[in-house]
Every structure is written in structure tokens, then in C-alpha cells.
N, C-alpha and C positions, 0 to 999 in steps of 0.2 A: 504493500500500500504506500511507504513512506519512498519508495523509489517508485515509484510512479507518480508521486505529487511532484519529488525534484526530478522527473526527466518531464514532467509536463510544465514547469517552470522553464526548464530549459530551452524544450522548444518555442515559449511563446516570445524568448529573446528573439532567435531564428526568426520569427512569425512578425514581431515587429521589424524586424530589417529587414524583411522582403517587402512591408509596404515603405519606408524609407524609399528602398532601390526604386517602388513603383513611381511610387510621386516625385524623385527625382529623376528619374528617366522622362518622365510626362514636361518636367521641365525644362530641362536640359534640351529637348528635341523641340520644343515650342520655341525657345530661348536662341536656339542658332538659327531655325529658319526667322524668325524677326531681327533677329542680330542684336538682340542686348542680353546681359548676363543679369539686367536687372530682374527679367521675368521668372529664370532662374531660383533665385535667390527670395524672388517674390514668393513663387510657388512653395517653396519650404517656408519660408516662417509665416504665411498665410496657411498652409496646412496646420503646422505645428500650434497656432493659434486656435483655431478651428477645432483643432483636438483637444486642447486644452477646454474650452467652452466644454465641447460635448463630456468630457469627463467629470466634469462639476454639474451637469445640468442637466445630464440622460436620464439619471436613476425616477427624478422627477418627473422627466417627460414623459417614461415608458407607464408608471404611474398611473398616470393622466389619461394616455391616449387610449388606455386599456380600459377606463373608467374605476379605479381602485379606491378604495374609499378606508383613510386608517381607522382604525376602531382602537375601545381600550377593554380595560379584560371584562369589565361590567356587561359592553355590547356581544360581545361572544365569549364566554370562562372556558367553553371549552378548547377554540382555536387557540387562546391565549394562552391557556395556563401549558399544553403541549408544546408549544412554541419556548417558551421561560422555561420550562424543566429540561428541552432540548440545550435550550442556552445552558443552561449550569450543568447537564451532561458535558460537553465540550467544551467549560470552562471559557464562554465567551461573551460578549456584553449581551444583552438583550434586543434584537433588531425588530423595528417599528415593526406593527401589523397591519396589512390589509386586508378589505375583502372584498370580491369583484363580484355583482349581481349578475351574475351567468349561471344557465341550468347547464352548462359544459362541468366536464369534470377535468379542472386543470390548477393549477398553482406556478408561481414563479420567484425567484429573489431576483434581488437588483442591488447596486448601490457600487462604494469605489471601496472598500475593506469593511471587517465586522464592527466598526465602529459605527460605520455610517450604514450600516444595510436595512432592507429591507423584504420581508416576505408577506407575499399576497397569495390570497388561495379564494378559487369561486364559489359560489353560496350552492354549485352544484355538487363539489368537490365533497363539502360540509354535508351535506343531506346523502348521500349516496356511499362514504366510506364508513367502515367501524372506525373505532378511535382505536386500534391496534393500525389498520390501514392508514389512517389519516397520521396518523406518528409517524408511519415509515415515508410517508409522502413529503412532509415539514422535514423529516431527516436529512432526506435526499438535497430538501432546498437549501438547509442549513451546512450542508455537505460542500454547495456553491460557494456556500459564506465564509466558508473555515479553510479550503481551498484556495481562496482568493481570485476564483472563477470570477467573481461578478465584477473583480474590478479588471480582468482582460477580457469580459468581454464591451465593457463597457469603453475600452481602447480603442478593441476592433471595430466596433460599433461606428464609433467618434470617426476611425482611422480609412473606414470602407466608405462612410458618409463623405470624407473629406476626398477621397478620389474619385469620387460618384459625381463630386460638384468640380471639380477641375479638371473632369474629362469634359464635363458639359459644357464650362463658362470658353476653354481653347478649344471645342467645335463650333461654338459659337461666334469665336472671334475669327475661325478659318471661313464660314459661311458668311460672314456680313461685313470682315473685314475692306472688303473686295478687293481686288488684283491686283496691291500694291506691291508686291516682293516678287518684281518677274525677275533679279539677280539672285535669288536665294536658289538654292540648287530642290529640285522638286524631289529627291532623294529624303529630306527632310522635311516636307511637306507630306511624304507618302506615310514615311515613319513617324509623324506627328497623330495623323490621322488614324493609324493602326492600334496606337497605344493608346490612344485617346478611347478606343472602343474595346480594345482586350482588357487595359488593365481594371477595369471594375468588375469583369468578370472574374477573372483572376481572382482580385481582393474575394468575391464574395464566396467563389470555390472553398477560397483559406477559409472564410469565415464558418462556412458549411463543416468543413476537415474539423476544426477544432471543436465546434460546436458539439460534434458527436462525441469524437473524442472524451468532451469533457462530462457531455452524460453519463459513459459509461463512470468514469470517475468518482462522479458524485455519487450514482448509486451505489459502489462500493463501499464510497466512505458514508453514507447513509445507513445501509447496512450493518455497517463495523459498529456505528452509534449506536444501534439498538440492539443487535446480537439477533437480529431475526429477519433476515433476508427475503424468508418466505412471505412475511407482512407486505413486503415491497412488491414483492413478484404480484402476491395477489392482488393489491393495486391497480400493477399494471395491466392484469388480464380484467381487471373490471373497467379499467379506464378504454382499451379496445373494445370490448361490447359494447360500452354505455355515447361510447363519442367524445372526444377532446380537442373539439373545433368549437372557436368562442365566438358570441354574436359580433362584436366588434375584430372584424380581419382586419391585421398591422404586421404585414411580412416583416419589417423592420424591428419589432421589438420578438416575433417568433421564436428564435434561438434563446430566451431566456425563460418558457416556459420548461416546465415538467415532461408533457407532452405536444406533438404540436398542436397550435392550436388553429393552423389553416384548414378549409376545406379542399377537398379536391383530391383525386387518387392518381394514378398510373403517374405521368409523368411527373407530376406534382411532389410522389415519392421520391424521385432520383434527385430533386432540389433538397428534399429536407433537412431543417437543421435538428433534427433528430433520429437516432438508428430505431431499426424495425422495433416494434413492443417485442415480440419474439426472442430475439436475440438477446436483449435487455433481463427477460424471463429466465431464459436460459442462463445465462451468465450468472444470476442470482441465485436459480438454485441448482448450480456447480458449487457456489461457496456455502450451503447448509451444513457441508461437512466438517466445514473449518471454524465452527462457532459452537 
């Protein structure tokens, strides 16, 4: 478990310096076909900016757009008091609660580390699980929080938003700028245009890659929290019967639920920021042996 927290550490170094590489490639090839090194230079500490913002300002937005609403322990004792007994299982601060008025059966954390985090879980979730289920659910999310998932994905988040808008603002300045740079060699103008349109895919691949990655992770360390893997598993297979698509669709904050919460199957599946429930199941109970 604790080697696979530090090689998941490690690759998210990797994972940041490939979007670096992408945003300054986007630059760099904008930058010499206009011929100043200002755009260059632009393009980094405008990203870097930009990320900044999103990393202070996501955890609330996803919140929001998802319609999350905090509550204290009075409004629900039971989501609360399982959430605080997770906290002092794991020896970690207490992270706000929410609760999303959706008959889906789904949950999520968010936030930039366990100081500042947050877990939200839907009013379908609460009606539909036991509170042995609903333990190993808040584990998994708490798993997020203790792993320090929520503050990269909250990076990537920030880091895929911010190549998603400087692919768009330098296609937009190649469309409208009109046909002033007939000395620039079109070598640069071809390979400005090409990256301007792979690298967001790219970015969102990784995003995808990690995303699963980190599922599997958290449900392990979910697991370890409660000593009953099988609570998780069965979760899971009730959450595949019952549905974990939520009324409000936000592909953009997707990778931070439990399960996903888009609609839509076949191809829809090969995008997902989450691996099959199945495999998820399985994986979990391979580990009953070891608890």
C-alpha cells in the first residue's frame, strides 16, 4: 500500500512535467511563427497563473456546479458522525460535509490537502446504502483525502483547463489574425496548429490515466481503513444496479466522483474517468484474505 502511495507520488511529478512540456511546446511554436519570445514567456506565467487561481478556487466550484449543499451533524448525524469517526480513524482533521439532492447513488471529495477538504455524498447514496456500505463509501472518499488525490487532481484539473484555453485563445488568433506573417516559415504555422489541437487531448488522456489509477488506490486505502473490503465491493455492485449518473452532467468535475456520474455507455466507456465497477469488485475481494 505505502509503495504504491510513493510511486503514485512519483509519477504525478512525471504527470506535471509532461503538461509543462505541453504548454510550452504550444508556446514556443506560437512564439516563433509571430516572432517574439514575448508570447512564449506569456504563455507560461499566464498558465502558471491560471493554475494557480484554479487550485485555490476548484474545490468550491466543483461544489457549486454539482449543487452540494454543507450541512452540520444536526442536518444529517448519521453522514456526519461516519465521516468524524473516519476522521479520527486516520488520525486527520475533520473535512467539511456535503450533500447533493440527487436520487443517483454517488459521492465525491474535493479540496487542495486534509486541511482544507471536502466530502459530499447524494441524498440517493444516503437512502439506498447500509451504514456498513455507506462507511466503506466515505472511506474510499476519505482515502482521496489522506492520499493527497484531491489536491492533484485539483492541479490537473486547473493544468488540462489551462491548455484547453491556450489551445483555443492561439487558434483563434491563427483564424482572425489574418495573413500577416507571409515571412514566417509555414512549417511553424502547421506545427502550431497541430498542437494547438493534440495537446488537450493528450492533457485529458493523462487526466483519464490517472484518474483510474487513483481509484483503484483509494479503494484500497478505503479498505485498509475499515478492515472490510467486502462493504466496498458491495457498494459497488449496488451502485451498478441502482445507477451513478447524476441529474446535473459536469464532465469537468466527473473524475472526482466515486463513480461516474455521466450518462451514456459504449463509447462513453472508453473516455471514462473511472475503471469498470467489475474490476474495482474484483480487486477488492482478492484483498479479503489479507485482513
Amino acid at each position: 500500500m505505502y509503495k504504491a502511495i510513493a510511486a503514485n507520488k512519483r509519477n504525478t511529478v512525471f504527470i506535471m512535467l509532461l503538461f509543462i512540456i505541453l504548454v510550452a511546446v504550444i508556446g514556443y511554436l506560437f512564439s516563433a511563427y509571430y516572432g517574439s519570445t514575448g508570447i512564449f514567456w506569456g504563455t507560461l506565467i499566464g498558465a502558471g497563473v491560471y493554475s494557480l487561481i484554479q487550485y485555490f478556487a476548484a474545490a468550491k466550484l466543483a461544489l457549486s456546479v454539482n449543487g452540494a449543499q454543507e450541512i452540520q451533524k444536526r442536518d444529517n448525524p448519521r453522514l456526519y458522525r461516519i465521516v468524524e469517526n473516519l476522521a479520527i480513524t486516520n488520525g486527520m482533521p475533520m473535512p467539511k460535509v456535503y450533500v447533493m439532492n440527487d436520487p443517483a447513488l454517488n459521492a465525491f471529495a474535493t479540496g487542495r490537502d486534509p486541511e482544507h477538504a471536502y466530502v459530499a455524498a447524494t441524498t440517493g447514496i444516503l437512502d439506498a446504502m447500509t451504514d456498513r456500505e455507506l462507511t466503506a463509501v466515505m472511506a474510499h472518499e476519505m482515502g482521496h483525502v489522506k492520499n493527497y488525490d484531491i489536491r492533484v487532481m485539483m492541479i490537473v484539473f486547473g493544468l488540462v483547463s489551462a491548455i484547453g484555453l491556450l489551445a483555443d485563445i492561439f487558434m483563434r488568433m491563427m483564424w482572425f489574425s489574418g495573413d500577416n506573417r507571409r515571412d514566417s516559415s509555414p512549417i511553424f504555422l502547421i506545427a502550431g496548429i497541430a498542437a494547438a489541437i493534440i495537446s488537450p487531448i493528450v492533457a485529458s488522456l493523462v487526466q483519464l490515466a490517472i484518474s483510474r489509477q487513483r481509484e483503484y488506490l483509494a479503494d484500497a486505502t478505503g479498505a485498509m481503513t475499515t478492515r472490510d473490503p467486502e462493504g466496498l465491493a458491495s457498494a459497488l455492485e449496488k451502485i451498478g444496479n441502482m445507477g451513478s449518473a447524476t441529474q446535473r452532467q459536469n464532465s469537468s468535475t466527473a473524475h472526482l466522483f466515486f463513480a461516474s456520474p455521466l450518462k451514456g455507455q459504449s463509447l462513453a466507456k472508453l473516455f471514462s474517468t473511472h475503471p469498470p465497477i467489475e474490476e474495482r469488485v474484483s480487486r477488492l475481494r482478492g484483498m479479503s484474505n489479507k485482513f
